[in-house]
N, C-alpha and C positions, 0 to 999 in steps of 0.2 A: 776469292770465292767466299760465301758469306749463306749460312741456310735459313728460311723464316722459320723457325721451331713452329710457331703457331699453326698453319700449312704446310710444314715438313718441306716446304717448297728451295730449291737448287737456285743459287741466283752466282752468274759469274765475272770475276773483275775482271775485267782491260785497262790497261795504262797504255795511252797516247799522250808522246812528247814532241813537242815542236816549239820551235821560238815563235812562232806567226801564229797569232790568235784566229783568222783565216784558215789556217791550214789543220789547226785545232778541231775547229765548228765541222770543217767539211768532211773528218775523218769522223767524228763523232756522229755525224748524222748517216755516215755511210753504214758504219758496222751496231748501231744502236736498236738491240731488240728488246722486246721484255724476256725476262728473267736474264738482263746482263745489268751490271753497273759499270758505266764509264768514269773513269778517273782523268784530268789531266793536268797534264806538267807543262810547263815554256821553259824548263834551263832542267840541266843534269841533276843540281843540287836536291830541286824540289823532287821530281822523280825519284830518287834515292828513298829520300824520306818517306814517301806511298810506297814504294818495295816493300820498305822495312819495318811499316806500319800495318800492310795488307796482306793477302795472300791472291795472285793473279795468274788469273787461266794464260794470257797473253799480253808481253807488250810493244807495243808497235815504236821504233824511234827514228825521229830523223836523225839523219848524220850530220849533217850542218847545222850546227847551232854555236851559237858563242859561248866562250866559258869551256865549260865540260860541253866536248861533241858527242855524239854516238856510240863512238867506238869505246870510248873511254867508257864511258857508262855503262858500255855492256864487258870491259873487264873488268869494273869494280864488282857488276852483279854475279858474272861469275866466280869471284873471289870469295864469295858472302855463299855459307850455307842457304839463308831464306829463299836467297833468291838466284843460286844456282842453277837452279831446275824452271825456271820460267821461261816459256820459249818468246825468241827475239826476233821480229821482223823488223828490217832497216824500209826508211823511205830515203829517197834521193831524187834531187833533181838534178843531179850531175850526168851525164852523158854515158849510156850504156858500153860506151866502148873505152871507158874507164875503169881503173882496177880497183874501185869501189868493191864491188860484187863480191870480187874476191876477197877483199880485208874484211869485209862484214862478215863472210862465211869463216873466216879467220879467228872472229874474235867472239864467234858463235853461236852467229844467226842461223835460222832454220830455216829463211826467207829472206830473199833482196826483193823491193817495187821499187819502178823507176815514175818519177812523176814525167807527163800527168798520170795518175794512177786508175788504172783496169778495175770500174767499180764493179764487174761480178768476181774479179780477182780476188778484191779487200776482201768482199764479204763473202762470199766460198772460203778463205785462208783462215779469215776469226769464225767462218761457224765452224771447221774442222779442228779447229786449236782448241774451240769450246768446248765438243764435244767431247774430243780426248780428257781434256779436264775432270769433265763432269764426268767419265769414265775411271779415270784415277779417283776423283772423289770415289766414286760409289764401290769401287774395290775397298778403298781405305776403312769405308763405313762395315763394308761386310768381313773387313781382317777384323776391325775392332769389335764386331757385334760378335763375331764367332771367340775373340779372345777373351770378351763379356763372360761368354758361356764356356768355355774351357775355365777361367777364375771361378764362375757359380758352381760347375760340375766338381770343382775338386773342393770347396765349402763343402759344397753338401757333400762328398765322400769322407771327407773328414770330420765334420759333424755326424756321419750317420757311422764311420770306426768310433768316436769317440761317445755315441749313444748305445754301440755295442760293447766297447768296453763297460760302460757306468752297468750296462746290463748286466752283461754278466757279473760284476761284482757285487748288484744287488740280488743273483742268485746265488751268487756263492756266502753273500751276506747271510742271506736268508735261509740257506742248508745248515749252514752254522749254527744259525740263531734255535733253528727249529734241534739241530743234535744236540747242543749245548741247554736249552732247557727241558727235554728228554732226558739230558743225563742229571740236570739238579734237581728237576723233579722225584726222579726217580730213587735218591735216597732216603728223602722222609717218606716216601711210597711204600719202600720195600721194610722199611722197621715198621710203620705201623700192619702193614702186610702179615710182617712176623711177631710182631703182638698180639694180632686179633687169632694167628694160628693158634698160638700158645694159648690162649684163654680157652678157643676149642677145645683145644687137648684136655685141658684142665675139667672143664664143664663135663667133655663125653666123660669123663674118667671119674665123673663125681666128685671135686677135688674140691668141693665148695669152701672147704677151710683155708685153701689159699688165699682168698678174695677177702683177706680181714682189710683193716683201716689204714694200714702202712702201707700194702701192698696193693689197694685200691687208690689212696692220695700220691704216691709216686708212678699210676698207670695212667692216673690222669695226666700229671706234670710233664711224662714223655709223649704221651698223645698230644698234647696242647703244643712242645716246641716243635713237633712235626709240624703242625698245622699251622701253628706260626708261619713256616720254615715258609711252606708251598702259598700263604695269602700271603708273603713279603713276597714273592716270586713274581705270583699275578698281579699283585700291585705295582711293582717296578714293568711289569709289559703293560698293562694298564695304564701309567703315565708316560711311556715312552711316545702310546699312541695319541695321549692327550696333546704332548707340545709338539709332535707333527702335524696334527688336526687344529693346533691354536686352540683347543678344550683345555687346557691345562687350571684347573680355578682355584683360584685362591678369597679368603675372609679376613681381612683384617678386624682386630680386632686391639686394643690396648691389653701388652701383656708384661708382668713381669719376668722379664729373660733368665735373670737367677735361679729364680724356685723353678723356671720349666727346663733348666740347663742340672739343677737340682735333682729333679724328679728323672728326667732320661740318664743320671748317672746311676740312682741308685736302680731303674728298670735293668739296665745291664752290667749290675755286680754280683748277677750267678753269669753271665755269662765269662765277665772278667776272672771270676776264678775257675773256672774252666779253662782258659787261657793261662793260668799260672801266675797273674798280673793283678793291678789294680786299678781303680782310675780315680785320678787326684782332681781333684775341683778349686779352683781360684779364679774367684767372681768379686767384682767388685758387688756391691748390694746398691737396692733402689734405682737401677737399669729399666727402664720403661723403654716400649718400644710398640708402634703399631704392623702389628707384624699376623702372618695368619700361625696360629702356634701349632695347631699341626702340620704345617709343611716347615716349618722350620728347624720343629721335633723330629721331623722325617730327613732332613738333613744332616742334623747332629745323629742323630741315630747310624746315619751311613758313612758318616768320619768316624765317629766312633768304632763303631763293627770292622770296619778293615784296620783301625789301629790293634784291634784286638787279635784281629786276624793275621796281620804281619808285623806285629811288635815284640813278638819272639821272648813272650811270657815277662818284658820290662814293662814298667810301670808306665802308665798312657796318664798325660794331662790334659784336663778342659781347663782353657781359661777363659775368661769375659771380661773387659776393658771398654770405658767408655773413650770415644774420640771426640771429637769438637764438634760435629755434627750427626755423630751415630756413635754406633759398636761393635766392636772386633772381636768375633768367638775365633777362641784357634786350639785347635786339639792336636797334640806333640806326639809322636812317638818316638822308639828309640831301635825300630827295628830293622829292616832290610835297606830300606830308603827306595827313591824310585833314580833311576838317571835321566840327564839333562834333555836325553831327548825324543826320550816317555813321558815326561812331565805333561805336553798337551795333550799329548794321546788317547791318557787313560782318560778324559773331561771325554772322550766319543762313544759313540755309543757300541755296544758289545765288546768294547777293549777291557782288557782284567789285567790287572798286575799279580799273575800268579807266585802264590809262595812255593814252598815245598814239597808242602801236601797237596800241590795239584788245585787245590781248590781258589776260587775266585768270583762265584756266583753268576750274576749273567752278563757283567760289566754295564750294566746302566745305572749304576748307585752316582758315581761320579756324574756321568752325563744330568740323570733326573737333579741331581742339587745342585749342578751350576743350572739348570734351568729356571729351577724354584729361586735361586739367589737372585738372577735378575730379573726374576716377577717381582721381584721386592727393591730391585731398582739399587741391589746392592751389588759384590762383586765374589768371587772365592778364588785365591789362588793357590800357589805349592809353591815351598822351599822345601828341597831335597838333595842329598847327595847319596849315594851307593855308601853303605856298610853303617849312616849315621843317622839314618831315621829319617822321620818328615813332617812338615809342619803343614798344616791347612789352614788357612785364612779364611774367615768369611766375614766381610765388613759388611752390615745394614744400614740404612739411613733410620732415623728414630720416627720420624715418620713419609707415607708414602707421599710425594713431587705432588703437589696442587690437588693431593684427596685423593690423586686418582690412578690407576694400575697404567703397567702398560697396556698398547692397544693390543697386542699378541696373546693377551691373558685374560681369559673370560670371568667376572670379579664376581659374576649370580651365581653359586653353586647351585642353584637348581637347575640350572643348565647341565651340568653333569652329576646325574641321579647313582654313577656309577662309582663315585668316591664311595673309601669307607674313611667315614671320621671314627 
């Protein structure tokens, strides 16, 4: 059996064996229709090999032939998976009142012919064998066409469980994300809330003497880190949505890494005594690098801050080393540390490595500065172990691969009118 894919068209084999090339021709022209293929054998040998090479509606065989006879050939076929199931019609010109009939039925023909043979017999006997074939085929197509779709049906159940899962966890993502910045908003909210009461109070009550130069320059200084507090907020959701959108932009520029590693230690040495700590600077000097200096500020900024945050009032260091074809900023602490198998976690987005005081911000400090790191085609990793503090790596190349960014990183900041430099 054999199908023309191109016409979807049913075409079926016959194998006819006979030693007489005669006897070949005649059976061949008896039972030869279109949409069948005749095959023929002269000896058992050959025949075998078209079995075991074909797949056949019917094969017709004589029982006399030399070498391997009939019989023999139809116990080797049904010995053979392929061609167990092939139905066998015996010819014979041996005498019906011989026990032929019965050894063929024996060795498990579905049919004896006596020659000379009954041409509406032949060909009645191969069109119903045909039939039944092409009846087994077209079962076979429609077990398989229905197992096709029993394998597509449970795909798609399983892609459409594992699209309700991803669902739901990007709503359970996103009640998070929404309660979690509702709750860090709402501290710098509620102090400047209760500063602007207090000054009411003060104003209805005529208190104008309180509002001298001390107490006006320290109202500013807590007004401004609120404010800080809530534009670092919206700027980490801000760029979360830049490197989901591929907006993410970056400027390079040639900058000395020192003095801007310089300048972001001493920006957070009220923060660091606040913290009870201090932060130690070892730069190697004349570090040049084509780097964009505020997003690279904005990542030292966010190593830094959570050293401050979880370095447990010990002393935090920056350092700056050149390598062989870039440079290594790595800023140490000595605090909490994280474990081996938080260490990628915290790089995702909304994950916090909370301290004691609860606090952890929105967890995208991490994520936003491995993103920034390899807009710059550099890397940032973590050594860490529980109770011995942590180290952050961020190696850069000194300058950007062939001039040019990657493709995931949009290089015109005019395209995102939304930064604040």
């Amino acid at each position: 059996m054999t199908m023309d894919n191109e016409n979807n068209f049913y075409t079926a084999n016959i194998l006819i064996v006979d030693d007489l090339p005669e006897n070949l021709l005649a059976l061949d022209a008896l039972i030869r229709k279109e949409g069948r293929r005749i095959f023929q054998a002269s000896c058992g040998e050959d025949a075998l090999d078209l079995l075991l090479s074909h797949e056949f509606a019917l094969a017709i065989l004589d029982v006399q032939m030399p070498g391997m006879n009939g019989f023999e050939l139809a116990e080797l076929m049904r010995g053979t998976e392929k061609t167990r199931h092939v139905p066998i019609v015996f010819v014979t010109a041996a005498g019906k009142d011989s026990n032929y009939a019965f050894k063929g039925y024996e060795a498990g023909a579905v049919d004896f012919l006596f020659k000379p043979l009954d041409v509406q017999a032949v060909r009645s006997k191969a069109d119903i064998f045909v039939e039944l074939h092409a009846q087994r085929h077209q079962t076979r197509m429609q077990m398989a066409a229905l197992e096709a779709g029993r394998r597509e049906q449970q795909a798609l159940l399983l892609a459409l469980r594992t699209t309700e899962v991803e669902l739901l966890k990007a709503l359970k993502m996103r009640d998070d994300f929404m309660s979690l910045v509702a709750h860090e908003l709402r501290t710098p909210l509620n102090t400047l809330s209760l500063e602007t009461r207090m000054r009411r109070v003060l104003l209805d009550r005529g208190r104008i003497e309180m509002f001298d130069a001390a107490y006006l320059s320290g109202m500013v200084s807590r007004d401004q880190r609120q404010i800080e507090s809530m534009v670092r907020l919206i700027e980490d959701m801000l760029d979360a949505s830049r490197v989901h959108s591929n907006r993410l932009s970056i400027r390079t520029e040639k900058v000395d890494i020192a003095k801007l590693l310089t300048r972001v230690a001493g920006d957070l040495s009220h923060q660091a005594e606040a913290a009870g700590c201090r932060i130690g600077l070892a730069a190697d000097s004349s570090i040049h690098a084509e780097v964009d200096s505020f997003r690279i500020e904005q990542v030292v900024i966010n190593l830094l801050t959570n050293a401050l945050r979880y370095g447990k009032g010990k002393p935090v260091e920056l350092v700056l080393r050149a390598l062989p074809e870039g440079l290594l900023i790595e800023v140490h602490d000595q605090g909490m540390g994280i474990s081996e198998e938080n260490q990628n976690r915290i790089f995702e987005q909304f994950e916090r490595a909370v301290g004691n005081d609860g606090t952890g911000g929105l967890g995208l400090g991490l994520f936003i500065s491995r993103q920034l790191v390899k807009a710059h085609g550099g890397q940032i990793t973590l050594t860490s172990s529980l109770g011995k503090g942590s180290v952050f790596s961020v190696s850069l190349p000194f300058t950007q691969a062939n001039g040019k960014l990657p493709a995931t990183v949009v290089s015109d900041a005019a395209q995102d009118p939304a930064r604040i430099a």
